[in-house]
Residue frames relative to the residue before (quaternion, step in Angstrom):
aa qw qx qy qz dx dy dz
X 1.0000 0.0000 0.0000 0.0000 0.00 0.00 0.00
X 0.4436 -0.6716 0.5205 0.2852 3.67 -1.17 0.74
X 0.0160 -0.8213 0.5132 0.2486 3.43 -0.46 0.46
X 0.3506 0.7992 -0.3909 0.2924 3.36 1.14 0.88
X 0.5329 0.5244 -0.2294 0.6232 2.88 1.89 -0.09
X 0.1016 -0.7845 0.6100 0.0462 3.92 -1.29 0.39
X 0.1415 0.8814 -0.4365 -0.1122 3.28 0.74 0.68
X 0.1666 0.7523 -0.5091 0.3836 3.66 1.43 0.38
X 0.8715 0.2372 -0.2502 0.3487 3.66 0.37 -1.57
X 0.4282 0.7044 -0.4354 0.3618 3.59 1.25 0.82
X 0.6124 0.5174 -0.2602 0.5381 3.25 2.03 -0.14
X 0.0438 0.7444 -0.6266 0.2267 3.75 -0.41 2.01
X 0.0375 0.7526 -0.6549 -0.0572 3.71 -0.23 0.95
X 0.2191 0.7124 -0.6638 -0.0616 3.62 -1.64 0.31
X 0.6729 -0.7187 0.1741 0.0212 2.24 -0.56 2.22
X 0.6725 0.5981 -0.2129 0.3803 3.11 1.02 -1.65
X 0.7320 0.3691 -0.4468 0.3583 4.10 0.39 -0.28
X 0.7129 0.5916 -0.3078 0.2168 2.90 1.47 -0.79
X 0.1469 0.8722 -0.4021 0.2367 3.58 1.86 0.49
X 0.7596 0.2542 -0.1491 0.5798 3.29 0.24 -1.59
X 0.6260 0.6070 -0.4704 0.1359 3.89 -0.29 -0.18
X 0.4246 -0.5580 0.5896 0.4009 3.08 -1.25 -0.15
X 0.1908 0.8725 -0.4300 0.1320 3.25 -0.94 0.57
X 0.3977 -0.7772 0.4787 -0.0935 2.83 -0.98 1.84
X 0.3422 -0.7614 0.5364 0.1245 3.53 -1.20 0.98
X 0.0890 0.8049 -0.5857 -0.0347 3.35 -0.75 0.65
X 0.1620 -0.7237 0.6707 0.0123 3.68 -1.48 1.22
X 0.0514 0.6773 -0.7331 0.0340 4.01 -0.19 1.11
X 0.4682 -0.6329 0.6166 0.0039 2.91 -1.88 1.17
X 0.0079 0.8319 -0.5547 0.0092 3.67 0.23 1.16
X 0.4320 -0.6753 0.5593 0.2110 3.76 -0.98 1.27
X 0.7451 0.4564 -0.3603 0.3265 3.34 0.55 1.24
X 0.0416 0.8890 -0.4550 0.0299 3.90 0.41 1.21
X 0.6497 0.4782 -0.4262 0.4092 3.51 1.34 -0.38
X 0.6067 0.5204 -0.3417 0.4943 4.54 0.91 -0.79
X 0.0456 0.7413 -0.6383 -0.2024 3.58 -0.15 0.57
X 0.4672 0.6415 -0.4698 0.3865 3.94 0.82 0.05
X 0.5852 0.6062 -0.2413 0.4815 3.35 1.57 -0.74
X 0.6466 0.3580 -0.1898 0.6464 3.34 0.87 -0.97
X 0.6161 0.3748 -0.5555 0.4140 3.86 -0.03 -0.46
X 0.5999 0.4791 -0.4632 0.4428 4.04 0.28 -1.03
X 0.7171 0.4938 -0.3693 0.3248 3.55 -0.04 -1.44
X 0.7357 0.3611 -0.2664 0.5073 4.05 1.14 -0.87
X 0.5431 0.6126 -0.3652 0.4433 3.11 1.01 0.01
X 0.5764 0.4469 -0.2004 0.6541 3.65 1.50 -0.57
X 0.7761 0.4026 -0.3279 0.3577 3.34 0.45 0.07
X 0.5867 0.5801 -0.2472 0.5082 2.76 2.18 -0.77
X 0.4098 0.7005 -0.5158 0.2744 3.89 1.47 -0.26
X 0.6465 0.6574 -0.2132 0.3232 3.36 0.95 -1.72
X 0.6284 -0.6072 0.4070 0.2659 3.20 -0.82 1.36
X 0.8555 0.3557 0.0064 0.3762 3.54 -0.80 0.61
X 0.6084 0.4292 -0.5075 0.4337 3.48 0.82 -0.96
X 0.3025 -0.4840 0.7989 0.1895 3.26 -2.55 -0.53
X 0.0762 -0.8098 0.5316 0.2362 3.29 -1.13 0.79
X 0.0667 -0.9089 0.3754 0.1686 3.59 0.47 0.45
X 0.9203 -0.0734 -0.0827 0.3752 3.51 1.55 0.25
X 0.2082 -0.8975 0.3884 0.0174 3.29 -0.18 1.34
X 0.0062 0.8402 -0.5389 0.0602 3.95 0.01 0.95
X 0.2185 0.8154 -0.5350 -0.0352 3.02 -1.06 1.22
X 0.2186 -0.8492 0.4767 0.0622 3.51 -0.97 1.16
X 0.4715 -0.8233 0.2800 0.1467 3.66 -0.26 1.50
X 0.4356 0.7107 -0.1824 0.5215 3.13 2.24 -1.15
X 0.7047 0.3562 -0.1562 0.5934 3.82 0.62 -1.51
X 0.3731 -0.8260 0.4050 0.1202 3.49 1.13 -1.10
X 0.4299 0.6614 -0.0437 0.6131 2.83 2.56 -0.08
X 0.2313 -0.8179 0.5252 -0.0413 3.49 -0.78 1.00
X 0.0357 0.7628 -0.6456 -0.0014 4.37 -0.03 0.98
X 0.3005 -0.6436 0.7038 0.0064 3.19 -1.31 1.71
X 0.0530 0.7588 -0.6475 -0.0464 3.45 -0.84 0.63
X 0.0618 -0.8394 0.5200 -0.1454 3.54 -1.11 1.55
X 0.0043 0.7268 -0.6486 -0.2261 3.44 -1.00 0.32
X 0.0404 -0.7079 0.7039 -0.0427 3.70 -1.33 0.47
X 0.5871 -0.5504 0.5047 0.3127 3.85 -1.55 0.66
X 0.5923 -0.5654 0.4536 0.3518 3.51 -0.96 0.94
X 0.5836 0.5411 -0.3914 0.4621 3.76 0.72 -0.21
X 0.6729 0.5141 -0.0956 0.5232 3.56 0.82 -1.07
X 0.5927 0.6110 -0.4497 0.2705 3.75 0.64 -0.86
X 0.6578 0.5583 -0.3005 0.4065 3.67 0.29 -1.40
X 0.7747 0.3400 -0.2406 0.4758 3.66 0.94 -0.96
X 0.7265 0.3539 -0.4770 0.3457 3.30 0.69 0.07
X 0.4611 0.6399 -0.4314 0.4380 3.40 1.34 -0.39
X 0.8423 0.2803 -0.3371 0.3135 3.61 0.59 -0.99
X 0.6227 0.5673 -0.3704 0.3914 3.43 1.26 0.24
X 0.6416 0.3831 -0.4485 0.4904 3.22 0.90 0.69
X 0.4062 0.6098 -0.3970 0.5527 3.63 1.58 -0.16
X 0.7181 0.4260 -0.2281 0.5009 3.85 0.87 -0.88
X 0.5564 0.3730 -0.4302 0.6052 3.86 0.78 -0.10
X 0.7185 0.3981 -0.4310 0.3734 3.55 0.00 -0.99
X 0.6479 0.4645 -0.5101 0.3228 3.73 0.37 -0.63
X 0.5620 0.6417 -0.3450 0.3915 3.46 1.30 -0.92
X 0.8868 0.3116 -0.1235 0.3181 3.38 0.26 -1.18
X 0.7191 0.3235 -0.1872 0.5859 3.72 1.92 -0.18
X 0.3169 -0.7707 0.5527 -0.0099 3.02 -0.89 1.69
X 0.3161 -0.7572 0.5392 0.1897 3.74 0.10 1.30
X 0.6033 0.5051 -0.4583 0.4133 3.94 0.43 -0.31
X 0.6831 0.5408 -0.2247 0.4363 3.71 1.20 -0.19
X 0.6758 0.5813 -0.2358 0.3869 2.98 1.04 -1.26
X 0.0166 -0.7228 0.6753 -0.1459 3.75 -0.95 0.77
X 0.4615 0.6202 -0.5783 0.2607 3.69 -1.24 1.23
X 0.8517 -0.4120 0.2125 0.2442 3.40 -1.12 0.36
X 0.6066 0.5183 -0.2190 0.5616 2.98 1.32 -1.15
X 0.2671 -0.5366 0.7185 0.3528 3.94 -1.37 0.33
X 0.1413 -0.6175 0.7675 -0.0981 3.33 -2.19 1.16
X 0.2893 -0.6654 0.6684 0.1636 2.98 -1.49 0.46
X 0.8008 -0.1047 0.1665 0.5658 3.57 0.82 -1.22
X 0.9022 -0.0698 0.2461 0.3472 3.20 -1.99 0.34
X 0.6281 0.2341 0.0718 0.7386 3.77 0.27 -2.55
X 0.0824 0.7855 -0.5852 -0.1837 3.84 -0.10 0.25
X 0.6701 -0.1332 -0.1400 0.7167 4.06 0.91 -0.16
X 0.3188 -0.5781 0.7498 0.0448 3.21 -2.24 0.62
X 0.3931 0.6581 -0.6334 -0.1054 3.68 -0.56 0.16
X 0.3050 -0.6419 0.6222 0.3283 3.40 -1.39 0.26
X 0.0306 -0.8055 0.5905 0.0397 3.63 -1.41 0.95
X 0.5867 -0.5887 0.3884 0.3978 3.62 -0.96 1.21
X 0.1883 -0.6258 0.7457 0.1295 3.43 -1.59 0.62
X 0.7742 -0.3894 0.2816 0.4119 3.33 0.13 -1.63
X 0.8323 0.2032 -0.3311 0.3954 2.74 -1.27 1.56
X 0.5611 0.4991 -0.1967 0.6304 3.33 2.08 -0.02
X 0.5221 -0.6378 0.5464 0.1484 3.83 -1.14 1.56
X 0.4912 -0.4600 0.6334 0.3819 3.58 -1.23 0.30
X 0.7687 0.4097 -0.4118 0.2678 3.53 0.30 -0.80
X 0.5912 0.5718 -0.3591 0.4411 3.46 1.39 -1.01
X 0.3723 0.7792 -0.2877 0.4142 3.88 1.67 -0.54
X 0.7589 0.4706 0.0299 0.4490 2.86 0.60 -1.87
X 0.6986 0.3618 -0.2660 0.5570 3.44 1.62 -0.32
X 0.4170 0.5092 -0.5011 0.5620 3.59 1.27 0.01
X 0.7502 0.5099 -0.3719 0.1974 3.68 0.14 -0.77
X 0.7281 0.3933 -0.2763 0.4888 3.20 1.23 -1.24
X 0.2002 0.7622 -0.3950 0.4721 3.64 1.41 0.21
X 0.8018 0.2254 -0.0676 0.5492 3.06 -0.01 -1.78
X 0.4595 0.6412 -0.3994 0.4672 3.96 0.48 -0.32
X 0.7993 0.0581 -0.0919 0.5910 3.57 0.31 -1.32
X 0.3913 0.3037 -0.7451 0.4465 3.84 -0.08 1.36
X 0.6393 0.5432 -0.4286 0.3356 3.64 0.31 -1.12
X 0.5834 0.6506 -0.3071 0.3768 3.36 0.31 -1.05
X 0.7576 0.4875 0.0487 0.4313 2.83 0.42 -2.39
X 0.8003 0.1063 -0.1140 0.5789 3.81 0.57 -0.68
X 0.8206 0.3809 -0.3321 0.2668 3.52 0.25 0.27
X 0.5385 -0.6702 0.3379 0.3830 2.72 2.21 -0.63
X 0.6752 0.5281 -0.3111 0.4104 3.26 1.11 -0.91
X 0.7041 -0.5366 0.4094 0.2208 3.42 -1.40 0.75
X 0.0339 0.8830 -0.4681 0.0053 3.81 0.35 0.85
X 0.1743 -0.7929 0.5817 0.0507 4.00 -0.87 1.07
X 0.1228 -0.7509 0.6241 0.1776 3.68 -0.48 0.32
X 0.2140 -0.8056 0.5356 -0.1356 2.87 -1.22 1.14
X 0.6835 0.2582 -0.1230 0.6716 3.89 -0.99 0.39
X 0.8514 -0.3954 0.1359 0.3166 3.46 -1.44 -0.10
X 0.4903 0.4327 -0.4695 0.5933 3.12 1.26 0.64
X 0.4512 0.6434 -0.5829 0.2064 3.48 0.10 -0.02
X 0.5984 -0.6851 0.4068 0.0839 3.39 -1.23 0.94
X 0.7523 0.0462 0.0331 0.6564 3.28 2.13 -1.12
X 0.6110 -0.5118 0.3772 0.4717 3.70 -0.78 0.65
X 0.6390 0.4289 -0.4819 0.4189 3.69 0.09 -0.93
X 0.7429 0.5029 -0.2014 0.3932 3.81 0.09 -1.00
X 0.5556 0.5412 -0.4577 0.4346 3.81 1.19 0.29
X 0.5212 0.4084 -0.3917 0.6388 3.73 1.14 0.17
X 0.3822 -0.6257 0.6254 0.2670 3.28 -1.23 1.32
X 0.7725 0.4935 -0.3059 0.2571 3.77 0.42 -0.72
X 0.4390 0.6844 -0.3870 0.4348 3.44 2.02 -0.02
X 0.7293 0.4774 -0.1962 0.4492 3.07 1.05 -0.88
X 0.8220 0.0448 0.1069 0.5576 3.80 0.79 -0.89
X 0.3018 0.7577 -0.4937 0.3018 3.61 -0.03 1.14
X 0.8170 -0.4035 0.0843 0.4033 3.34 -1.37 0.48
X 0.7434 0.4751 -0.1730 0.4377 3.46 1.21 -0.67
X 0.7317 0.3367 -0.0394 0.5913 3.45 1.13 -0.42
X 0.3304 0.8722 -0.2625 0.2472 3.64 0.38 1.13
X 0.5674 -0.3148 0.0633 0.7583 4.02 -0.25 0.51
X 0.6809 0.5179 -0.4439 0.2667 3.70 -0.43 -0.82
X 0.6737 0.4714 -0.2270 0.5219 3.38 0.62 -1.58
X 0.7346 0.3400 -0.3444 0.4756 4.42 0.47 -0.87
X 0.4536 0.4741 -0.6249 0.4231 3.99 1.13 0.37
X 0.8878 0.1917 -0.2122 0.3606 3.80 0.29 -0.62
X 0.6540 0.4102 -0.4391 0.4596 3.50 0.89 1.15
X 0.3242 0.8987 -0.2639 0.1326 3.77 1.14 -0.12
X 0.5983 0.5990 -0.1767 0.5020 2.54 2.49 -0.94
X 0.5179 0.6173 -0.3807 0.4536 3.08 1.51 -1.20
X 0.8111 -0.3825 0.3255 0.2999 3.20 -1.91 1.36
X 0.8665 0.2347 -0.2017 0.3916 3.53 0.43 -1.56
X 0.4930 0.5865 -0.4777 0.4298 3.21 0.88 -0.24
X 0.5906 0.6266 -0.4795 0.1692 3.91 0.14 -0.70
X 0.4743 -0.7908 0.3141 0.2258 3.29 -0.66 0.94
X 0.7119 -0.4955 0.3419 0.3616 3.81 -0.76 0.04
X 0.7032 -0.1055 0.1142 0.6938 3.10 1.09 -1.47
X 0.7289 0.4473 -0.3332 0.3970 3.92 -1.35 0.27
X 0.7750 -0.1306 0.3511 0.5090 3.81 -1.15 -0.22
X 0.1293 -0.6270 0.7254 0.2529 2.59 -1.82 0.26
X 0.3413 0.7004 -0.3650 0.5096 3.78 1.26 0.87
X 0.0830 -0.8626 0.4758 0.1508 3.83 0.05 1.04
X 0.0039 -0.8286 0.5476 0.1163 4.14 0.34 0.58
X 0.8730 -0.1994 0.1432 0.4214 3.46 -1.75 0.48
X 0.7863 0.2988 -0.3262 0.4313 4.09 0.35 -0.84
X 0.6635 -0.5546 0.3914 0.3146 4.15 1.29 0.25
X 0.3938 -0.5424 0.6306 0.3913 3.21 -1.12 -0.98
X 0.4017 -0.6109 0.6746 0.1017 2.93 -2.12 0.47
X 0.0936 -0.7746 0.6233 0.0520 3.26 -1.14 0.45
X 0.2546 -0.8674 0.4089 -0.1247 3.42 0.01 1.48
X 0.1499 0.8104 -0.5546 0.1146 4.08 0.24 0.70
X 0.2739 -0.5284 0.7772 0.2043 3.22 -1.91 -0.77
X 0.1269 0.7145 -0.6666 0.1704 3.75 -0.88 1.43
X 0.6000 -0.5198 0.4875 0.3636 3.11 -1.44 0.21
X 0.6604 -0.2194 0.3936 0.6007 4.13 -1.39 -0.94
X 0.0189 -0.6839 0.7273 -0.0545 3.48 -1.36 0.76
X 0.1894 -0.6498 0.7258 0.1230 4.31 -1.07 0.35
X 0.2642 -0.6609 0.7003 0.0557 3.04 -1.45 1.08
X 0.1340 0.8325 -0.5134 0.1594 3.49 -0.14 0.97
X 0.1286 -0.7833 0.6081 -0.0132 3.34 -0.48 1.49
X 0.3389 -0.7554 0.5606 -0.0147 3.38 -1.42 0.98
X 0.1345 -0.8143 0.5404 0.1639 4.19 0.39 0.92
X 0.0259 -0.7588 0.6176 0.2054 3.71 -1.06 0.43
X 0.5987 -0.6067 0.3882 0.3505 3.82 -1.34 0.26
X 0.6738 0.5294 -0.2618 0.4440 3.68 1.08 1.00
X 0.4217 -0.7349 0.4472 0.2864 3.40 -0.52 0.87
X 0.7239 0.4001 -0.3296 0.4552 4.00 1.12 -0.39
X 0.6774 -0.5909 0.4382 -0.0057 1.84 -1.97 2.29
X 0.4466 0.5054 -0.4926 0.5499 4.27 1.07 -0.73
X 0.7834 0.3820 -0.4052 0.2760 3.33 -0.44 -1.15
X 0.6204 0.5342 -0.3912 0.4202 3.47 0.68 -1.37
X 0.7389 0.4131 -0.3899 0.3624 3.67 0.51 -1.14
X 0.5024 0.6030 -0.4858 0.3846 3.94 1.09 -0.55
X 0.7949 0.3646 -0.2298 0.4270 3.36 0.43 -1.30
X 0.5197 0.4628 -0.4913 0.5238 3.85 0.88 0.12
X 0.7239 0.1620 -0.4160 0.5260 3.96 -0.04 -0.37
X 0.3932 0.5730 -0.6086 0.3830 3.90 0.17 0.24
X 0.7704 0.4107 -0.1080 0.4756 3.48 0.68 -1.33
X 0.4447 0.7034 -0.3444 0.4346 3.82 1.19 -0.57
X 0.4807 -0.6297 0.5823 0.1824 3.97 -0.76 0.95
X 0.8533 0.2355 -0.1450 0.4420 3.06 0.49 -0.98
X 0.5437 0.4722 -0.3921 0.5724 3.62 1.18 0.34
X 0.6927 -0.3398 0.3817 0.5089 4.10 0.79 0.16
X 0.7980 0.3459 -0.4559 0.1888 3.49 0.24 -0.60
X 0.7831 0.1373 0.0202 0.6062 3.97 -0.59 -1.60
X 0.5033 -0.4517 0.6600 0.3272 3.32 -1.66 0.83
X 0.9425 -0.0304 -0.0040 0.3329 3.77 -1.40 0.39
X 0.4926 0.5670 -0.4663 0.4675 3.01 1.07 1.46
X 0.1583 -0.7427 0.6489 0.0477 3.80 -1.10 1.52
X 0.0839 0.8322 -0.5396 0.0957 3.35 -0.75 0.74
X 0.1552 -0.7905 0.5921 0.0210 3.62 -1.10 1.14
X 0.1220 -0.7216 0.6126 0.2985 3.86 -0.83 -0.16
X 0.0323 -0.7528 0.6545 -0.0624 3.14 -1.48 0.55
X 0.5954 -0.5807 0.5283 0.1709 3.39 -1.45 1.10
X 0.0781 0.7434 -0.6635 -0.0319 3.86 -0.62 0.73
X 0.3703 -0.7669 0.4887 0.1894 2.95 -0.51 1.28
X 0.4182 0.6080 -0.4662 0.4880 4.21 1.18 -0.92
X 0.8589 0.4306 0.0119 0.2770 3.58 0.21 -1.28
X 0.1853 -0.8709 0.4010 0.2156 2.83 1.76 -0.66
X 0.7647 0.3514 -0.3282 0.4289 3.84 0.44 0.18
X 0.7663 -0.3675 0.2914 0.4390 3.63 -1.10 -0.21
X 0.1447 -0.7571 0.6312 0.0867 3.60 -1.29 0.13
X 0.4469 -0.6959 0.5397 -0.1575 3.14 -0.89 1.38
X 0.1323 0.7745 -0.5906 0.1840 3.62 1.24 1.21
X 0.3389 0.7238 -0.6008 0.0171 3.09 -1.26 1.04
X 0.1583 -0.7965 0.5543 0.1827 3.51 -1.46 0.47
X 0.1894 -0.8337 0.5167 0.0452 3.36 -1.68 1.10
X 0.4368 -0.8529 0.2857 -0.0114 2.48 -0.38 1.90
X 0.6335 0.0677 -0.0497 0.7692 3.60 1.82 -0.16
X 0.1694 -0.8245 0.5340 0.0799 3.62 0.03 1.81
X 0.5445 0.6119 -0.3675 0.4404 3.88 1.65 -0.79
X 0.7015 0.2337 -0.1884 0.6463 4.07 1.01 -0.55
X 0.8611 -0.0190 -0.2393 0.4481 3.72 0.40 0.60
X 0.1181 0.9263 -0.3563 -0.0320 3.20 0.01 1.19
X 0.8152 -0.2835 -0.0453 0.5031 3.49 -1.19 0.85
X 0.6432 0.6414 -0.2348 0.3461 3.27 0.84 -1.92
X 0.8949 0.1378 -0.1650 0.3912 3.43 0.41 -1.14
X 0.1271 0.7231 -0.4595 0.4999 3.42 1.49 1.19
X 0.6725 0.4816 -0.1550 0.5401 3.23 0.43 -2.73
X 0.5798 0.5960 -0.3906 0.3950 4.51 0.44 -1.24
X 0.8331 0.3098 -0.1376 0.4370 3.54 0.29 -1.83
X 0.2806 0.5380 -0.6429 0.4675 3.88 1.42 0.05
X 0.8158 0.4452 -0.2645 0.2575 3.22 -0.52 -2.02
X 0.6151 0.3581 -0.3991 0.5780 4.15 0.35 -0.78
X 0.4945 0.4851 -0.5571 0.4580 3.86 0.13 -0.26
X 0.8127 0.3284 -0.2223 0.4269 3.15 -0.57 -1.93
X 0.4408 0.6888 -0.4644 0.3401 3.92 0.74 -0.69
X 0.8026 0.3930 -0.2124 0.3953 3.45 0.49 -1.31
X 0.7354 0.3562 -0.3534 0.4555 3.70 1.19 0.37
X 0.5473 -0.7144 0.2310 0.3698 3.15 1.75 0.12
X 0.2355 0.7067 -0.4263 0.5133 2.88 1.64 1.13
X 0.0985 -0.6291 0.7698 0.0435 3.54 -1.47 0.82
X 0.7304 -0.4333 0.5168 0.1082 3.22 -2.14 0.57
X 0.2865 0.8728 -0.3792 -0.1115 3.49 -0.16 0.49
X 0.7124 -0.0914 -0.2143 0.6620 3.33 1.54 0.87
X 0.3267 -0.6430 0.6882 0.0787 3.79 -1.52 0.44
X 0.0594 0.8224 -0.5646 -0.0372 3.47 -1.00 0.78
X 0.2616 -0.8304 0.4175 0.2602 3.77 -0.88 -0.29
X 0.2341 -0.8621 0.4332 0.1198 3.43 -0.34 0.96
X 0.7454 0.1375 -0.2589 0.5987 3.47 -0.63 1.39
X 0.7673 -0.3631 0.3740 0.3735 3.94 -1.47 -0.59
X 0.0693 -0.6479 0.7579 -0.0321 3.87 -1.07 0.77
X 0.4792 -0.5595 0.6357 0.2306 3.29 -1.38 1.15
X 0.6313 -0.6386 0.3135 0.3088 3.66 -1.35 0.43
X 0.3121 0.7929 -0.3321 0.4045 2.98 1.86 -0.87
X 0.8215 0.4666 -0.1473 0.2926 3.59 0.37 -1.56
X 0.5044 0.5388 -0.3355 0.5854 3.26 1.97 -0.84
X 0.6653 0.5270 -0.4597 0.2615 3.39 0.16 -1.32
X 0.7653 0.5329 -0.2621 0.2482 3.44 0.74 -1.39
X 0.5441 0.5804 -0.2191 0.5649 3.01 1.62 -0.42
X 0.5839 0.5376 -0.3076 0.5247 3.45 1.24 -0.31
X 0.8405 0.2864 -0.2146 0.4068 3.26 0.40 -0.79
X 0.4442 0.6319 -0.4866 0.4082 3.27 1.51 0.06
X 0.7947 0.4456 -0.2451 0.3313 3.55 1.01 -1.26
X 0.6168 0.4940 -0.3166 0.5247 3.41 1.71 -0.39
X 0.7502 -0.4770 0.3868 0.2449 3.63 0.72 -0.12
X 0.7488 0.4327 -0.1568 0.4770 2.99 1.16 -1.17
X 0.4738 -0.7469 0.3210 0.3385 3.83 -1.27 1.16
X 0.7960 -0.1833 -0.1100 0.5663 3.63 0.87 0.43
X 0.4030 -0.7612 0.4669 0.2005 3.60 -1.54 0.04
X 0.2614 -0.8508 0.3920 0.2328 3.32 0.25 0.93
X 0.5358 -0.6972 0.3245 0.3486 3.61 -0.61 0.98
X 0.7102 0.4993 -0.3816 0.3173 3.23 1.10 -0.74
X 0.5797 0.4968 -0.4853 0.4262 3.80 1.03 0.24
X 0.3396 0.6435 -0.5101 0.4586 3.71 1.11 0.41
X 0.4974 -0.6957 0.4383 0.2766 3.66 -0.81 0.91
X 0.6992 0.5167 -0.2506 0.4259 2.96 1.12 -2.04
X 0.6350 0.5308 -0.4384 0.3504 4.02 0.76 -1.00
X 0.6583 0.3947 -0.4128 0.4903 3.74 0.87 -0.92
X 0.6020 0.5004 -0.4955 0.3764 3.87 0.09 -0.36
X 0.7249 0.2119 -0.3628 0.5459 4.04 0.72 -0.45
X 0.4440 0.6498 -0.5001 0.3613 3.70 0.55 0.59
X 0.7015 0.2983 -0.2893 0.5789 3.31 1.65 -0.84
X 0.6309 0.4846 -0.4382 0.4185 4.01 0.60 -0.04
């Protein structure tokens, strides 16, 4: 990574227009975590667009992968999403690219999620919007996903793109019936596909364990997997970080109010427990409403809940 770059100071919020708006969250997944010049252009194209906010920019060299977090007016969304979708195709060549994380492309997922005053459903029309400019002016192969999705199989982000079945594997099946995309080619070229949706708040929450084997990591990720038996609204992968040398615990929660962080972080540990493994840090990628700390807070102090207003910082923007 260059550290000649700071892309921290590209993040200025003032608050004050963004009162009256409608306003929509976007988080694109850029297949790039190790070029931060790469990622500075790509936010920098998003940042052209009237209106947006960037409020967070994670990148992780291991996965190789880059989360832009933004807010922007529901008028504005579609263009700023696609103008950083339109640098990235430019500037990442998927025939190169190589990291932990499964990808499809360049923009590898886009969703757009309500903030305020805007419907999942009206969401869900920014996406396919943005789906068929993509398609349509870049060429690039475009899937909708989550509540835009177009077909049951394709409302699971992981039906569609997952450890087994990635950019490599949709260059030589794209023709095949299911594979055909929503919008764009059926012809995958150097920037991939995109996979484009509408979802509600999700937490990326990653979980480190004190071991370098990958079996284990994967036992305790479908232990933990909704749809393997374990937590209601919890997706989870393991992965090898090499920086770190031990296991990773990739998971998302998809309804933090019925599964929350804490007891996610609980069923890591009784997993790993049984091989004599122990936790040895937990991190979060991108923004969590406070709501989500709190609960986790009071789970660990004991106490049945914490009311925000005894939170210093909450009464200090109560008075601004």
């Amino acid at each position: 990574m260059e550290e000649s770059y700071d892309l921290q100071n590209m993040i200025k919020i003032d608050s004050e227009p963004f009162l009256s708006m409608r306003l929509v969250e976007c988080v694109p997944n850029f297949s790039n975590g190790i070029d931060s010049s790469v990622v500075e252009q790509i936010v920098g194209a998003i940042k052209s667009t009237d209106t947006v906010k960037i409020l967070d920019i994670e990148m992780d060299a291991s996965h190789n992968r880059s989360v832009v977090t933004f807010i922007v007016s529901f008028e504005n969304a579609v263009n700023a999403a696609f103008n950083g979708i339109k640098v990235a195709a430019s500037l990442i060549n998927m025939e190169k690219h190589h990291g932990e994380h499964p990808r499809f492309g360049a923009a590898d997922v886009v969703p757009f999620i309500p903030i305020s005053g805007v419907t999942i459903g009206e969401c869900v029309e920014l996406a396919r919007k943005l789906g068929e400019r993509v398609g349509s002016e870049l060429s690039i192969p475009v899937y909708l996903y989550s509540e835009a999705a177009t077909k049951d199989s394709r409302r699971n982000l992981e039906n569609i793109r997952n450890s087994k079945f990635q950019y490599e594997q949709l260059k030589e099946q794209i023709n095949r019936q299911e594979w055909i995309p929503d919008y764009g080619p059926s012809v995958v070229g150097s920037a991939g596909a995109s996979i484009i949706g509408a979802r509600d708040f999700l937490i990326a929450y990653n979980v480190y364990l004190d071991t370098q084997d990958l079996n284990i990591g994967k036992k305790i990720a479908t232990a933990l997997r909704a749809k393997d038996g374990g937590l209601a609204f919890v997706k989870s992968l393991a992965f090898f970080i090499k920086e770190k040398n031990q296991i990773q615990i990739s998971m998302n929660l998809t309804n933090f109010h019925k599964t929350p962080i804490y007891r996610a972080l609980e069923l890591v540990r009784l997993e790993a427990k049984r091989y004599g493994l122990s936790v040895t840090e937990s991190e979060i990628v991108g923004l969590v409403p406070l709501d989500s700390i709190l609960n986790s807070l009071s789970y660990y102090l004991c106490m049945d809940r914490i009311d925000r207003k005894k939170i210093l910082e909450y009464k200090l923007l109560e008075t601004q």
